[in-house]
C-alpha positions in Angstrom: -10.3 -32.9 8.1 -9.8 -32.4 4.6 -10.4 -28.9 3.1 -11.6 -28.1 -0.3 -10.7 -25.2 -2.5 -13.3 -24.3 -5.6 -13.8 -21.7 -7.5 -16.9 -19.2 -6.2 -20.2 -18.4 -8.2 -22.5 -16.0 -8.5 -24.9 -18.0 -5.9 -21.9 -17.7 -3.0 -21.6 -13.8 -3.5 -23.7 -13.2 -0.4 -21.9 -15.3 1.8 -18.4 -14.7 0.3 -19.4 -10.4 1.4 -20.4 -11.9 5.3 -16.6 -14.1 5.3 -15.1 -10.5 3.9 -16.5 -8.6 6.2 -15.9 -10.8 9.1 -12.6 -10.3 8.5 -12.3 -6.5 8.4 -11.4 -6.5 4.5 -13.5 -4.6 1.9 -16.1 -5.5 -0.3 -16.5 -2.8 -2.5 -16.3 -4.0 -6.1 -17.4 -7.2 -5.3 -19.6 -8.2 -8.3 -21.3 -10.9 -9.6 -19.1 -10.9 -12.7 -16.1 -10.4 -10.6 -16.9 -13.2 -7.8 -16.1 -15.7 -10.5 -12.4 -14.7 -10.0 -12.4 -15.8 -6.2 -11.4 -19.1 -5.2 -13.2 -20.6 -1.7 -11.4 -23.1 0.9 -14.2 -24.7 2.6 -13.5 -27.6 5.1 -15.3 -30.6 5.6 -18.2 -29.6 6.1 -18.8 -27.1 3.1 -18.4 -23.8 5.5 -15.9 -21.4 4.2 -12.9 -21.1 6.1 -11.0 -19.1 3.5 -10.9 -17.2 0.2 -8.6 -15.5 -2.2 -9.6 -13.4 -5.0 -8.3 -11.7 -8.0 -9.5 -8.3 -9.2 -9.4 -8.4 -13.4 -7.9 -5.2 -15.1 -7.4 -5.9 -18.5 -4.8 -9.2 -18.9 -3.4 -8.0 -15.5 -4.9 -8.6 -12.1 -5.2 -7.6 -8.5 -4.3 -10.5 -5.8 -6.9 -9.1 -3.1 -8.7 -10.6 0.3 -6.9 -13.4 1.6 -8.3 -14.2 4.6 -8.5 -17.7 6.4 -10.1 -18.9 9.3 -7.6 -18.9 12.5 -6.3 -22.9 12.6 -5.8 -23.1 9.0 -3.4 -24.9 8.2 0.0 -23.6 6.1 -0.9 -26.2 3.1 -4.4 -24.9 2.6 -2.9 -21.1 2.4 0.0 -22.5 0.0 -2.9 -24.1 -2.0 -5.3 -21.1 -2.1 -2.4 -19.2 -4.0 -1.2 -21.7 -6.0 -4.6 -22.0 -7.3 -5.2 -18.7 -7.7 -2.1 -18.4 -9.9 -3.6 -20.8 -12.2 -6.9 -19.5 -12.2 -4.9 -16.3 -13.2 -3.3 -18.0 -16.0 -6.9 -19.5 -17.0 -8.7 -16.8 -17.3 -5.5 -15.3 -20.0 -3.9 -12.6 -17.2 -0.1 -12.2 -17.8 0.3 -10.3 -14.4 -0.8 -10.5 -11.3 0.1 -7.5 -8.8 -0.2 -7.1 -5.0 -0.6 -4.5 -3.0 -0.1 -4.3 1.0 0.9 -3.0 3.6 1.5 -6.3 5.5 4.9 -6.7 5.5 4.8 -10.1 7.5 3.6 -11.4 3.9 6.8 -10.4 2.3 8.9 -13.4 2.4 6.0 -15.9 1.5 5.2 -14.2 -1.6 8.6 -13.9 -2.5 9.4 -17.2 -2.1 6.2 -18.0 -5.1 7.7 -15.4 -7.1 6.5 -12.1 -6.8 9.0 -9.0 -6.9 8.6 -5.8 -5.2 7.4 -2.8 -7.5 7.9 0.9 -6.8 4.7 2.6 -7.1 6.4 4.5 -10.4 6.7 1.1 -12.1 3.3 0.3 -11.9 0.9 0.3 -15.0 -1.6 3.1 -15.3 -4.6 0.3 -15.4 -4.1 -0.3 -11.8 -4.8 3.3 -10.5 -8.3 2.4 -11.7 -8.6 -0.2 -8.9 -10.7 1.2 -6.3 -8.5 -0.8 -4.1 -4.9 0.4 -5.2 -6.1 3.6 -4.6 -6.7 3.0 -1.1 -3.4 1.1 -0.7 -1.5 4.4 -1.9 -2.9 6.4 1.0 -1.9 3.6 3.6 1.5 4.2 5.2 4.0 1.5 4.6 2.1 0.3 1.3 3.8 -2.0 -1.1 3.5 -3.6 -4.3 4.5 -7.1 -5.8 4.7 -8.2 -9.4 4.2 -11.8 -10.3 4.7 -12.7 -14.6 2.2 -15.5 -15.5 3.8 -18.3 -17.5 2.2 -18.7 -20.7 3.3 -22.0 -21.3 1.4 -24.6 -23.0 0.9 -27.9 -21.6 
């Protein structure tokens, strides 16, 4: 079984919403201009078995609702986020911030990059993400910076 990742349209909005939902994460800002910045893993068979998404704030961004489908394998989570590091860097953001309060996801994202940032540090742009704001009311909430390479090649 080989999976596919792709990036979503406005026509997979609806059924990106049911996967979301499914899997207890939010929805809310969701948009058809914004579902362009979400990447789909689908296997075999074209059903969605995993999605990643990036909320756009100016030339940063939000890394928000990864969820995958329980059997996934470790490559197609690993690819998921390296695409959406690229997509990042395709659509001209030179910062890509995480928040969660997951710390079981600590060392992966670590290990691609990203550094913890107090909630101080943070730029003001990002308090205007419904979703941040939520984060700073969960206990145990953290954020991670990643720095987009602008290299040409």
């Amino acid at each position: 079984m080989e999976a596919v990742i792709r990036r979503a349209s406005q026509n997979d909005l609806f059924i990106l919403k049911e996967f979301l939902t499914k899997a207890n994460l939010g929805t809310n800002g969701l948009t058809e201009e914004m579902v362009e910045y979400f990447l789909l893993l689908e296997d075999d068979e074209g059903e969605l078995v995993g999605t990643l998404g990036i909320e756009p704030i100016d030339e940063r961004g939000l890394l928000r609702s990864l969820a995958v489908a329980s059997g996934q394998a470790e490559k197609d989570i690993w690819l998921l986020i390296e695409q959406a590091l690229q997509l990042a860097k395709d659509r001209g953001i030179k910062e890509l911030f995480l928040a969660t309060n997951k710390t079981g996801a600590l060392p992966l994202f670590e290990l691609l990059g990203f550094q913890k940032v107090p909630e101080k540090a943070l730029p003001q742009e990002l308090f205007q993400s419904e979703h941040v704001r939520h984060i700073l009311n969960v206990d145990n909430s953290l954020f991670l910076k990643y720095a987009i390479a602008n290299k040409k090649g």
